[in-house]
N, C-alpha and C positions, 0 to 999 in steps of 0.2 A: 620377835626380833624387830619388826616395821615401825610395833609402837614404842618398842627403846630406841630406836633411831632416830624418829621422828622427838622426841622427847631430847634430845641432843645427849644421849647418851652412848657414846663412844664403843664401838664394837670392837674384840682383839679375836686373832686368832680364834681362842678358845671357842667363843660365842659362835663364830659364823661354820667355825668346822658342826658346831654342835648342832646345828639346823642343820648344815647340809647331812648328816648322820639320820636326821628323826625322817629327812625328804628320804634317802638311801633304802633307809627301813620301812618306808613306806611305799617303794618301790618308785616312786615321786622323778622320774631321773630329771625334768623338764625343771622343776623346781629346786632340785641339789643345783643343776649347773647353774638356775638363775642367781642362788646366793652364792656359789661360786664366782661368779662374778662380778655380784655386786661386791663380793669382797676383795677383789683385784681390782676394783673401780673406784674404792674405797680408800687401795694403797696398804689394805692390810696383808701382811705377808701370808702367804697359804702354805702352808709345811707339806711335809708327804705325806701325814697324815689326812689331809685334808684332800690333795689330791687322789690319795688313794680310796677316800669316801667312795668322791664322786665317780672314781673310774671303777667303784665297785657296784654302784647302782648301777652304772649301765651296762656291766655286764652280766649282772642277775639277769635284765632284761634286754639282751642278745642283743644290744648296741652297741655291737665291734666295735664303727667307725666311730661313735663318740668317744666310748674308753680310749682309743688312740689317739684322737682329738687330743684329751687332757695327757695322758702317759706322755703326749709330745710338748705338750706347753708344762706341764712337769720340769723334763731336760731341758729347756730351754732354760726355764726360771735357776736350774742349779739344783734342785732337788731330784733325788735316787731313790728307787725303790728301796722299800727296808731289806737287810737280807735276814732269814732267820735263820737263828743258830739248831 
């Protein structure tokens, strides 16, 4: 992702959730929120998917306060958790 960036190559959604996913699975949570947001830094919109990446790494790794951190800049942004049927 650093070196398509750097290459002026335009990052969407897609892209930045998908790093924060591989940081997530990698238990990474320091690293999901830094592309978190650089992708808010960016101006790229983060969906619930995206949030819920991130507020899923960190509570694989019992960072309450952080998952809350983002679940609250979530609602703020206008996005809800998914419900499932």
């Amino acid at each position: 992702m650093s070196m398509m960036l750097r290459k002026g190559v335009e990052a969407d959604t897609i892209s930045y959730s998908t790093v924060i996913k591989a940081c997530a699975e990698a238990r990474d949570v320091a690293r999901a929120e830094h592309w978190m947001s650089m992708m808010l830094k960016a101006g790229v919109e983060a969906n619930t998917i995206s949030y819920n990446t991130v507020m899923k790494a960190c509570a694989e790794t019992c960072e309450v306060a952080r998952a809350e951190h983002w679940n609250s800049n979530m609602l703020k942004a206008g996005n809800h958790a998914i419900k499932h049927i």
